[in-house]
N, C-alpha and C positions, 0 to 999 in steps of 0.2 A: 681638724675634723669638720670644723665648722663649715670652714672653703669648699668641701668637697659637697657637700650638702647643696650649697646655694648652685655649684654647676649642675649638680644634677636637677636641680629645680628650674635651671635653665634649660637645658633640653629638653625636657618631660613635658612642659608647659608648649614647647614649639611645636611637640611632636601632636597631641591632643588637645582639639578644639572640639567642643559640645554641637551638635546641630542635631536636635530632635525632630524626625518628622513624626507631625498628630495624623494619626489615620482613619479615626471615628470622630464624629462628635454630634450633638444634641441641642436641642432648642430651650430656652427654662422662661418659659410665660411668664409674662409680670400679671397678676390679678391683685382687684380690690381692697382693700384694706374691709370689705361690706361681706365679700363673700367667705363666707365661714366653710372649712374644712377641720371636724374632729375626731382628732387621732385616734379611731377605734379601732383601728385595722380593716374595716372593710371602706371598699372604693367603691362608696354608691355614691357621692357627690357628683354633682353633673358636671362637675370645670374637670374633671381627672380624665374623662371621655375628649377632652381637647388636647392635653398634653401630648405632646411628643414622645414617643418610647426611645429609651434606649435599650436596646435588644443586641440578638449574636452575639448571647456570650460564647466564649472559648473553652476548650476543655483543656486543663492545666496541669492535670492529672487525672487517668493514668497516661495519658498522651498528653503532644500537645500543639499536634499538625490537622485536628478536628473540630465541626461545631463540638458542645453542649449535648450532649444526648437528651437531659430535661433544661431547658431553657430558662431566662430570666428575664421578667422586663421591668423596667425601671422607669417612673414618671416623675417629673419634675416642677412645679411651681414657685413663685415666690412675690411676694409684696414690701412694705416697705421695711417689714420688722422681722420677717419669719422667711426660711427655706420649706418648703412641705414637699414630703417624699412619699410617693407611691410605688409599691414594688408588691411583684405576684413573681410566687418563684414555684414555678412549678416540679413537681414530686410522681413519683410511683407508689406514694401511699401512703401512711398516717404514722409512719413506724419510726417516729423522728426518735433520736438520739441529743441529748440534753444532757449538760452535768452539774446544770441544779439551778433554782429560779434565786440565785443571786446574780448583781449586777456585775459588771467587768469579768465574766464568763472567760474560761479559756476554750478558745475557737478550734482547736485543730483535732478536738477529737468527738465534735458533736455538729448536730444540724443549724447554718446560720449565716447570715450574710454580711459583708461589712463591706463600706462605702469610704472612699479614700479621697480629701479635696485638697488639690496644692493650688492652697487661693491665691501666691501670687508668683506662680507659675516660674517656678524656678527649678523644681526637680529636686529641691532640697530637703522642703520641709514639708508636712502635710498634717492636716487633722484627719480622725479615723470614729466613724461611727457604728456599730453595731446592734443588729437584732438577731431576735431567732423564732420559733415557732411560735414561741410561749409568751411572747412581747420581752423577755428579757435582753435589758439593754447592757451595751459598753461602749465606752468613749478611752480615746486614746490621741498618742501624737508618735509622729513620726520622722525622723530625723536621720539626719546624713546619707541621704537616699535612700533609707530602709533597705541598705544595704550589710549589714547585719542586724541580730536580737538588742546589738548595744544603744542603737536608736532608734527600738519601738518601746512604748511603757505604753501601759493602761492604766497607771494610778492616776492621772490627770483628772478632774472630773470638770462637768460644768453641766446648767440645765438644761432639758429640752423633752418631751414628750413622744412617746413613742408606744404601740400596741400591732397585736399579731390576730390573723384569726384562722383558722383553721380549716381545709376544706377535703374532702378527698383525696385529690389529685395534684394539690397544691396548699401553699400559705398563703396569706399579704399581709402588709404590712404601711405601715403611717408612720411617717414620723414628721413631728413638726421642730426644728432648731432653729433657735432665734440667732438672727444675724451676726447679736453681740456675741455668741459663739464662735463665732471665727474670727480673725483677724484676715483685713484684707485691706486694698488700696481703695478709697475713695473713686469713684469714676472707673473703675473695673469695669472688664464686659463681657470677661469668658473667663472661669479656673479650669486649669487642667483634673482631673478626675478617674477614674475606676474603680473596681469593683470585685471583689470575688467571694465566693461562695463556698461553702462545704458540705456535701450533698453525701450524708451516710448508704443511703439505702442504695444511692444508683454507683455506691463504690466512686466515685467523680468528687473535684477540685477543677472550679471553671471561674474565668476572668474575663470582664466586657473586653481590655482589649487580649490580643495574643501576646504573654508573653513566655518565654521558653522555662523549662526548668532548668535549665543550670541559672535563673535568675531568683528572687526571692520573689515572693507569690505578694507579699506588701513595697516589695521596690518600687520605689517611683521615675523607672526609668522611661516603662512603656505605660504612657497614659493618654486617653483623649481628652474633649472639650466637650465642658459643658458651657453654652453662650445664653449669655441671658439678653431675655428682649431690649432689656432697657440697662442703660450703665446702672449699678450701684451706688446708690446716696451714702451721706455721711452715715456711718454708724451713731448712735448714740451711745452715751457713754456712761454705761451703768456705775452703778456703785454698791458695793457686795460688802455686808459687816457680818463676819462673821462671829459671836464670841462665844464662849463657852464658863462652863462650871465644874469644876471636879473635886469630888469629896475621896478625900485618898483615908484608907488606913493604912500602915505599914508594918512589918515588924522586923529587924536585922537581928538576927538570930545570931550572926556568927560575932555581932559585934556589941547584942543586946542592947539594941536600941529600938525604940518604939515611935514611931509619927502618926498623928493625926492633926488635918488640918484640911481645907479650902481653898483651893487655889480659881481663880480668876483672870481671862486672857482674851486672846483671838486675833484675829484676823481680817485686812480691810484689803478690798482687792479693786482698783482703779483702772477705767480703762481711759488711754489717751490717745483720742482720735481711732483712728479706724487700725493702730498697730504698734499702739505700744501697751505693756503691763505693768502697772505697780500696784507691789504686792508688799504690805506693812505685817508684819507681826511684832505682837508686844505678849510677852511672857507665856510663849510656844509650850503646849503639852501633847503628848505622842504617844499617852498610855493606852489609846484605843486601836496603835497601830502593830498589826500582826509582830511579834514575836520572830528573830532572825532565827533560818533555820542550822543546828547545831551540825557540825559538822568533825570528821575524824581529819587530823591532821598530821600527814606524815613526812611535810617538807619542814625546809629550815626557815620558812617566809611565813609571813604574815596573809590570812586568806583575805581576801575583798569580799565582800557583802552589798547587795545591790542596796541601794535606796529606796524607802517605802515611805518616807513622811510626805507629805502634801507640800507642804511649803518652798524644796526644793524640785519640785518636778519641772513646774511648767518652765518652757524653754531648757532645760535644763542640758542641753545637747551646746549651748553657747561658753558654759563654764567647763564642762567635764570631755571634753572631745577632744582635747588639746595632747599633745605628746601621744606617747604608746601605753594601750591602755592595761599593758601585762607586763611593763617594764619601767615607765615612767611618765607616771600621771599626774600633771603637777595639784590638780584641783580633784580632791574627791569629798566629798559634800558630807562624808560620815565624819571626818575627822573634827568638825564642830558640831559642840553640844555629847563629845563624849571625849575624856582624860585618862592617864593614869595615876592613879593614887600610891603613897607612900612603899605599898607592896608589891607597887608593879601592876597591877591590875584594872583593867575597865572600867572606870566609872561616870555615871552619868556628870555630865558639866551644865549645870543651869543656863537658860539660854535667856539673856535678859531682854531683848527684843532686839530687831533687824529690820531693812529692808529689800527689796528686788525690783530692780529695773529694766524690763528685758523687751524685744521685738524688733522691728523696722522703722529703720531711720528715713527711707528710701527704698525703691525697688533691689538694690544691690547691698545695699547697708545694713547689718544688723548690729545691735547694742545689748550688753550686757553688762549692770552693775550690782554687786552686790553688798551688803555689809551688812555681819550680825556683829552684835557686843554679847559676851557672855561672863559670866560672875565667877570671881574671885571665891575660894573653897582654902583657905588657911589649914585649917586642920587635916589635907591632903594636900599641901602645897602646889595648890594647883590656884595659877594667876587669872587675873581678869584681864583678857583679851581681844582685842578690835578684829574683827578678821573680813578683810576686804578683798572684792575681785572685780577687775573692770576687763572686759574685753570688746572687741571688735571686730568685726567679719564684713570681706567683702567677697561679695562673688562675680567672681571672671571665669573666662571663658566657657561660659556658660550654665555649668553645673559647679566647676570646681570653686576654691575658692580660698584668699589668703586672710588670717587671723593673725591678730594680737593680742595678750594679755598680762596684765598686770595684777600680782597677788603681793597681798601686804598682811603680816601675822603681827600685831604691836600691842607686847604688854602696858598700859598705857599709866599703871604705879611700877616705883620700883619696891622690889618684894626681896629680903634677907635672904630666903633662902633659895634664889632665882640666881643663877651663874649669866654672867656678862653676856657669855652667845648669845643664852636661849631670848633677847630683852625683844628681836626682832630677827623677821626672816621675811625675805621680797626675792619674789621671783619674777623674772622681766622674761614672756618669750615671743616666737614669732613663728607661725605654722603654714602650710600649703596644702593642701588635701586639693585631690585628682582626683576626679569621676570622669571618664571620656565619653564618647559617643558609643551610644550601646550599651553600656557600664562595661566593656570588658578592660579596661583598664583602671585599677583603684591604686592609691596610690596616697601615701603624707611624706611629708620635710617637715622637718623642724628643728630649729635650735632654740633652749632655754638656758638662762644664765640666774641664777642664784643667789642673794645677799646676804650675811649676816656677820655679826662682829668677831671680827680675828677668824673670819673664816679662811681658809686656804686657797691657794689661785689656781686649784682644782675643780670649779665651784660650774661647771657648762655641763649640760646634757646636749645634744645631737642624733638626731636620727634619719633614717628613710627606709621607706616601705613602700614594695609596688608588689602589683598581684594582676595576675593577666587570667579572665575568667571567660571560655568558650566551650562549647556544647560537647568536646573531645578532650581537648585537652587545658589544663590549667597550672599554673605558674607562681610562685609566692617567690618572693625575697623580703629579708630586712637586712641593717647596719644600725646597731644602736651604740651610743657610747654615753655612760654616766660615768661622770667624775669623780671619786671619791671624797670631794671635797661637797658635791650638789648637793642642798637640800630643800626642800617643800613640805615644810608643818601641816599644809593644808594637803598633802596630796596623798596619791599610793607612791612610793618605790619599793619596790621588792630589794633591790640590792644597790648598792653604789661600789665604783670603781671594777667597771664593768664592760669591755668592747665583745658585744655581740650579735652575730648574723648567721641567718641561713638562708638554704635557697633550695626549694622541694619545685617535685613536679607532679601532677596527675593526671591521669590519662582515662577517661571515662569512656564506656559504653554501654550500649541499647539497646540490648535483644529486641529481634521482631517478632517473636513471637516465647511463651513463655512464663514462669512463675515471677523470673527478676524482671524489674520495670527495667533498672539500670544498674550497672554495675561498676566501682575502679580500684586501681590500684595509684597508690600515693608513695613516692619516694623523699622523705623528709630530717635533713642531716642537721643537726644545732651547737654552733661554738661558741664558748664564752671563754673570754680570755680577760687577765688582770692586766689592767695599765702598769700599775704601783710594782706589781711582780714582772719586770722586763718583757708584757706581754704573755705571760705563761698560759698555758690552755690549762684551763681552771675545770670546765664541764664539753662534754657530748653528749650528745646524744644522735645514732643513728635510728633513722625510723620507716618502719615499712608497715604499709599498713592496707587492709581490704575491705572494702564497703558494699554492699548490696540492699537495694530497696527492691520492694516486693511490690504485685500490685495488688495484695492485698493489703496495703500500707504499712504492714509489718518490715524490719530492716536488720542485717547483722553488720559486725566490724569483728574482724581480727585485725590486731595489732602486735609489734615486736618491736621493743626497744632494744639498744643496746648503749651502754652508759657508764660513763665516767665523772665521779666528782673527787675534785681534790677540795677537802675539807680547811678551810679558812681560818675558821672559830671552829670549837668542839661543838657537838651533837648530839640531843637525845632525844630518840623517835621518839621513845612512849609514852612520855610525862609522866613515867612512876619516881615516885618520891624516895632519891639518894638513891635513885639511878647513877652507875658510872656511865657520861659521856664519853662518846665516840671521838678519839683524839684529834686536834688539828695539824697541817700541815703533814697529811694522808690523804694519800690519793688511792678510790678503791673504783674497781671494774664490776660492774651487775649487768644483768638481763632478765627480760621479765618477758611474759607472753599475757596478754588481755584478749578478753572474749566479751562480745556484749552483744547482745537480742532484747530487741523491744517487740511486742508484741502489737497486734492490730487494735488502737487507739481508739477506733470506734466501737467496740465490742462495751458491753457492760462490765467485764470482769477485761481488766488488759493489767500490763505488767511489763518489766524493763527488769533483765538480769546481767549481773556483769560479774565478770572472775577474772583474777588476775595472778597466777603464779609465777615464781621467778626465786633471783636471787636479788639481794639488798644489803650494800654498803658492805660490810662484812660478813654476812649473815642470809638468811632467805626469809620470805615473804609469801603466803600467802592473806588472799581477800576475796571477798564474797559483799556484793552489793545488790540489791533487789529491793524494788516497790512493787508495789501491789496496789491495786485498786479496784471500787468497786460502784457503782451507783444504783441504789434505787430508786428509779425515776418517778418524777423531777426533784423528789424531795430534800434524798440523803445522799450524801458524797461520804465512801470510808475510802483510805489510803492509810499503808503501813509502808515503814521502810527500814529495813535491813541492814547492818552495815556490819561487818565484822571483817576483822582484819589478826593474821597471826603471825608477829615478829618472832620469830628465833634466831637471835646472836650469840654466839660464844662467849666460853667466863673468861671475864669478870663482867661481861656486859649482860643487864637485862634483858630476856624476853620477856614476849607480853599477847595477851586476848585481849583488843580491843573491842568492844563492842556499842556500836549509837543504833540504839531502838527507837523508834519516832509512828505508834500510830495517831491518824487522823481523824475527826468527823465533823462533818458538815451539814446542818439540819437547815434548809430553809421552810422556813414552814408557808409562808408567800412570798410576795416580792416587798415587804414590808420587813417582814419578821426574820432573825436570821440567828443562828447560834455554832458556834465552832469551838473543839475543844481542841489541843494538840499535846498530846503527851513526848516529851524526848527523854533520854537512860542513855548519859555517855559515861563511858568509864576514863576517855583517858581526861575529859573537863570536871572528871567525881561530880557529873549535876545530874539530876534527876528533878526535871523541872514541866509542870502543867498549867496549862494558860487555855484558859476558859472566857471565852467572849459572845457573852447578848448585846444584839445591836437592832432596835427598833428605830426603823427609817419613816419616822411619824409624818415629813412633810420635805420635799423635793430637797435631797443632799443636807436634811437638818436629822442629827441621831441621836436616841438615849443608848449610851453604854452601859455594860455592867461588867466589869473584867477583874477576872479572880486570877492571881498568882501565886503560884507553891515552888519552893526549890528545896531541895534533901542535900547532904554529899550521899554520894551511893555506897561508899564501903561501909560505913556508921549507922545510915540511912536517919542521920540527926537533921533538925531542919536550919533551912541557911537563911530561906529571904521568901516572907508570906506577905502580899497584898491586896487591897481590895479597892478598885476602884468605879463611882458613878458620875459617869462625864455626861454632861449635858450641851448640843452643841448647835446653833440654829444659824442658816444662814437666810441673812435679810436683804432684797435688793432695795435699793431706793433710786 
C-alpha cells in the first residue's frame, strides 16, 4: 500500500506548482515612536490623514463578480513596537446586529470585521484579528490555508487594544497590536494580508481582495500586500508569567468522596527571536474552561471533541494535521490529561507539567516539539506517563508542503498491574499535503508506522486524498488503509483493520436571478473493506444528496443514504442497561432520508432544524434535532437545543427515546464582566449536569473565576459529582 502512495505523491507533486499572483497592495508608514495614537476608535489624529487606504473591497456575498455596495477602508501604520489600524467601514444605518459584548465573538451572524496577516508570506499560516461596532474584540490563527473549519480556532489569545465608535452612516475602529504579537522574519518588508467583513443590514459579505465563493471567505489563497516603509527590526522578546490560584471544593457522590484543597500553577510563555514559541506549564488547571458539549451517540465509534484548553492551541495545526482526520489521526491533544479508570470510564489524569516548542526555523521550516509528563493514579490503575511529539514541516512548491513526526507514549516505572504492550507505543510518520494554484487542488499522502511490544507486523497506516474544488463542479477522493495491528495512544482512530475509499462528485449552480444564491447536487458512494477478512466489504454507504443557499443567508440539504454494515463486534445503540446487543458477524441493509434548514443567522431569533427518518440495522429510526436561538442586544445570548432520537428494534432487542436537552445563557454585562450558565439532560449518558461560570476580566487576559458544578443520574435524579471552584489568574509581561 505504502508503494502506491509514494507514486502518487510523485505525480501530484509534478503535476501542481504554487504561483500566486498579488493583485492589490498598500503602503504601511513607519511613524515615531513620539507620535501618539489612542485606540478610541475615532480617527482624529493627524498622521491617519497620511496613511494610505486600502479600499475596493469586493462583494463575497450575495455575488461575487461586484464592488461592495457599502465600502471599507482600511489605514495602516506602524513604529518600532506597535502595528496601529484605522478602519471606517461604512453602513446604511445604526441597526448593527451583535451576539453579545464578549471577546472571541462568533462572526458569521452578526456585524464586524476581521483582518487576516500571513506574516511570512507563505499561504499557509496566518494570524486573524477582529472588531465589530461595539469595540468587541477576537483574535484567532489560521492554518492549512484556511482551507477548512479544521484550521481556524479562536481560543488563541494574546494582547493588543482595540475600540469602535459609532456614527450614523458608518463605524471605525482602532486597533493598536504590538509586534510581539505576530510572529515574523527579521528584515521583512511586506506580509500578505486581507480582510472581510459581515455587513447585516446591507444583506452583503465583502473581502479587500476578490475571492469567489466556492473558496472559504478566511482562505488564504487570494490575498494582497501590505509593504511597509521600512524592513522590520528585531522583535523583542517578551516574557509572559502567567500563574494562577484555585480553591476547589468537590464532592463524589457516587463514590462518596469529598475534596478540598488549593491548588497552585501556571504558565510561562517565551518568545525566541522573531519565530519561535516556548510555552512551559507546571501543574496545568482547566476548571475555567467551558464544559464539552454532550452529545447523542448512535455509532459504534468513539466521538472527537474539539480542543478548548489554551495550552495546546498555539500552532497547534503542526501536531494535529497529520494523517486523516476522521479515520486516523495519529496525534489528538485530548488524549493527555484524561484516562480510563477501573470501570472503563473517563477520568481526568493529573497533568504534572510539560513543555511546547513550536514556529519557524527558516522561511520554509517549521518546528514542533512537544512533551507533557502526567501522574501515576494507582487506585485506577492508571500509569505515569512521558508523552512526546516532535515534528517537522517543510514547504515546497509553494504552498504545499512535506512533514514528519515522531510520537513517543513511555510509561517511564514499571507498574503490576500494566501488561507488557501497554509499557510503550511510538509512532514514526511521513505526510504530503497539496494546495495548488488557485486552491482547486487539495490533496494529503501519507504513510505511518507504529511501535509497541509484541506488537504484530500489521502495525502501518497509509493513505491519500485529493479533492478538486471549481465554481461548477467539484471532485473528492480518498484510499485509506489501517492495519489491524496500528496503534496511536496519543491519537483519534476510529477503527483499525480497515481499507477505505470513495470518490463523489458535485456539480453546483447559480441562478441569475432569484431566491437560491446557489444551488448542487452531490453524488457520494463509501467502501470499507476488512484486510484480516479476505478483503470483505464490511460497510457502504451510497449518498445523494441537495444543497441550496439562499440570498437571504438561510440554506436547506436533503440527503439519502443507503447502507450496509456488517457488524464485527456486537452492538448496542441505546446504552440501556442489560440491553441485548445486536449480534456480530450480521450484515444488515438500512436507508435513511435527512432534511435540514438553517434559518437566516442574522435575524435576532434564528434556528437550525434537522429530521431524519429511516430504517436502522434491524430496526427503524426516527430523530428530531433543533437549536434555537435568541439575543437580546448586546447583552444576553439564550440558545436551546433539542435532540431526540427514537429507536425501535424488534424482541429481544431494546428500544429506546433518547433524549439531550441543552439550554443556554449568556449574560455580558460589559466587556469586563461576563456570566454563562449551560444546562445539558441526556438519557442515553443518565447525566443531568449544570456548569455555571463568572469570569471578571479585571486587567488585559488576567481573570477571576467562579465555577459552579452539578451532575444528577437522570432516572434517580440522585446526585453524582458537585463542585465549586475560584480560580485566580494574572498574566504578567516582563
Amino acid at each position: 500500500m505504502g508503494r502506491y502512495v509514494i507514486v502518487l505523491l510523485f505525480i501530484f507533486s509534478t503535476f501542481f506548482i504554487y504561483a500566486q499572483n498579488h493583485h492589490k497592495g498598500f503602503t504601511v508608514n513607519h511613524i515615531s515612536n513620539i507620535e501618539t495614537i489612542y485606540p478610541d476608535g475615532i480617527l482624529d489624529e493627524a498622521i491617519w490623514f497620511k496613511a494610505e487606504i486600502a479600499k475596493d473591497f469586493w462583494q463575497y456575498f450575495p455575488s461575487d463578480s461586484i464592488l461592495a455596495t457599502k465600502q471599507t477602508h482600511i489605514k495602516m501604520l506602524f513604529d518600532d513596537e506597535n502595528l496601529y489600524i484605522g478602519i471606517t467601514v461604512f453602513t446604511s444605518g445604526k441597526d448593527y446586529k451583535v451576539q453579545s459584548l464578549k471577546r472571541d465573538f462568533r462572526a458569521g451572524n452578526s456585524d464586524n470585521i476581521t483582518l487576516l496577516f500571513d506574516t511570512f508570506n507563505d499561504g499557509s499560516n496566518a494570524f486573524l484579528f477582529g472588531i465589530n461596532p461595539y469595540g468587541v474584540r477576537r483574535e484567532g490563527l489560521v492554518s492549512g490555508g484556511g482551507n477548512d473549519l479544521r484550521g481556524f480556532t479562536i481560543s488563541w489569545d494574546t494582547k493588543w487594544k482595540g475600540s469602535s465608535k459609532i456614527y450614523e452612516d458608518r463605524y471605525t475602529s482602532e486597533l493598536i497590536i504590538p509586534l510581539t504579537a505576530f510572529k515574523f522574519k527579521e528584515g521583512e518588508t511586506k506580509w500578505r494580508f486581507n480582510s472581510y467583513r459581515f455587513d447585516t443590514q446591507s444583506n452583503e459579505n465583502s473581502t479587500w481582495m476578490n475571492i469567489p465563493q466556492n473558496q472559504n471567505v478566511y482562505g488564504l489563497t487570494f490575498m494582497g500586500d501590505m509593504v511597509f516603509e521600512k524592513p522590520l527590526g528585531k522583535s523583542r522578546s517578551p516574557l509572559a508569567i502567567i500563574p494562577y490560584i484555585n480553591a476547589i471544593s468537590q464532592n463524589d457522590f457516587e463514590n462518596n468522596e469529598a475534596l478540598n484543597r488549593i491548588k497552585i500553577g501556571g504558565d510561562a510563555k517565551f518568545a525566541i527571536g522573531n519565530s519561535m514559541n516556548l510555552d512551559i506549564t507546571v501543574n496545568p488547571d482547566f476548571s475555567q474552561v467551558e464544559v464539552d458539549d454532550q452529545v447523542t451517540n448512535l455509532t459504534r465509534f468513539e466521538i472527537s471533541l474539539p480542543e478548548k484548553r489554551q495550552f495546546f492551541i498555539d500552532n497547534s495545526d503542526l501536531f494535529a494535521s497529520f494523517g486523516d482526520s476522521h479515520d486516523e489521526n495519529p496525534f489528538f491533544s485530548r488524549r493527555i490529561g484524561i484516562a480510563t479508570d477501573t470501570a472503563d470510564n473517563s477520568i481526568e489524569n493529573k497533568i504534572i507539567g510539560g513543555m511546547r516548542l513550536s514556529g519557524k526555523l527558516n522561511k520554509g521550516l517549521r518546528l514542533g516539539f512537544l512533551d507533557i509528563q502526567t501522574e501515576a493514579d494507582r487506585q485506577n490503575n492508571i500509569t505515569s506517563n512521558n508523552n512526546m511529539m516532535l515534528a517537522l514541516q517543510q514547504r515546497v512548491f509553494g504552498r504545499s508542503n512535506i512533514s514528519m513526526f515522531l510520537i513517543n507514549r513511555q510509561t517511564l516505572k514499571n507498574y503490576d498491574f500494566q501488561e507488557d504492550e501497554d509499557r510503550y507505543n511510538r509512532v514514526l510518520g511521513i505526510d504530503y499535503d497539496l494546495i495548488s494554484k488557485g486552491n482547486r487542488w487539495n490533496g494529503k499522502f501519507f504513510i505511518h508506522k507504529s511501535f509497541a511490544h509484541n506488537s504484530g507486523d500489521k502495525d502501518v497506516s497509509t493513505g491519500a486524498k485529493l479533492d478538486y474544488n471549481s465554481r461548477y463542479y467539484n471532485t473528492f477522493s480518498k484510499l485509506v488503509y489501517v492495519g489491524e495491528d496500528y496503534r496511536s495512544d496519543l491519537g483519534y482512530i476510529r477503527r483499525t483493520d480497515i481499507l477505505k475509499g470513495y470518490a463523489g462528485i458535485e456539480k453546483v449552480f447559480w441562478p441569475k436571478k432569484g431566491i437560491i444564491n446557489t444551488h448542487s447536487f452531490k453524488f457520494f458512494p463509501i467502501f470499507i473493506w476488512s484486510p484480516s477478512m479476505d478483503l470483505q466489504n464490511t460497510d457502504y454507504t451510497f449518498r445523494g444528496e441537495w444543497e441550496a443557499k439562499f440570498v437571504d443567508f438561510s440554506n436547506i440539504n436533503i440527503r439519502v443514504d443507503n447502507k450496509y454494515t456488517f457488524l464485527t463486534d456486537e452492538f448496542e445503540p441505546t446504552g440501556k442497561d442489560d440491553a441485548i446487543a445486536l449480534p456480530e458477524n450480521v450484515g444488515y441493509h438500512y436507508s435513511n432520508l435527512k432534511l435540514e434548514y438553517t434559518s437566516d443567522r442574522r435575524k435576532l431569533f434564528s434556528y437550525r432544524m434537522e429530521t431524519t427518518l429511516g430504517s436502522f440495522f434491524n430496526g427503524n429510526r426516527y430523530s428530531f434535532l433543533g437549536t434555537m436561538t435568541y439575543r437580546f442586544q448586546p447583552k444576553v445570548f439564550i440558545s436551546m437545543l433539542v435532540d431526540y432520537n427514537r429507536i425501535e428494534l424488534p424482541q429481544p432487542y431494546v428500544s429506546a427515546d433518547l433524549w439531550l436537552l441543552s439550554p443556554k445563557i449568556e449574560v455580558t454585562f460589559n466587556k469586563s464582566l461576563f456570566w454563562s450558565t449551560l444546562v445539558q439532560y441526556s438519557t442515553q449518558q443518565d447525566n443531568f449536569g449544570l456548569n455555571s461560570r463568572l469570569q471578571w476580566r479585571f486587567a488585559p487576559l488576567s481573570d477571576l473565576y467562579l465555577v459552579y458544578n452539578d451532575n444528577y443520574f437522570v432516572n434517580t435524579f440522585a446526585p453524582r459529582m458537585r463542585s465549586i471552584n475560584l480560580k485566580f489568574t494574572y498574566w504578567l509581561n516582563i
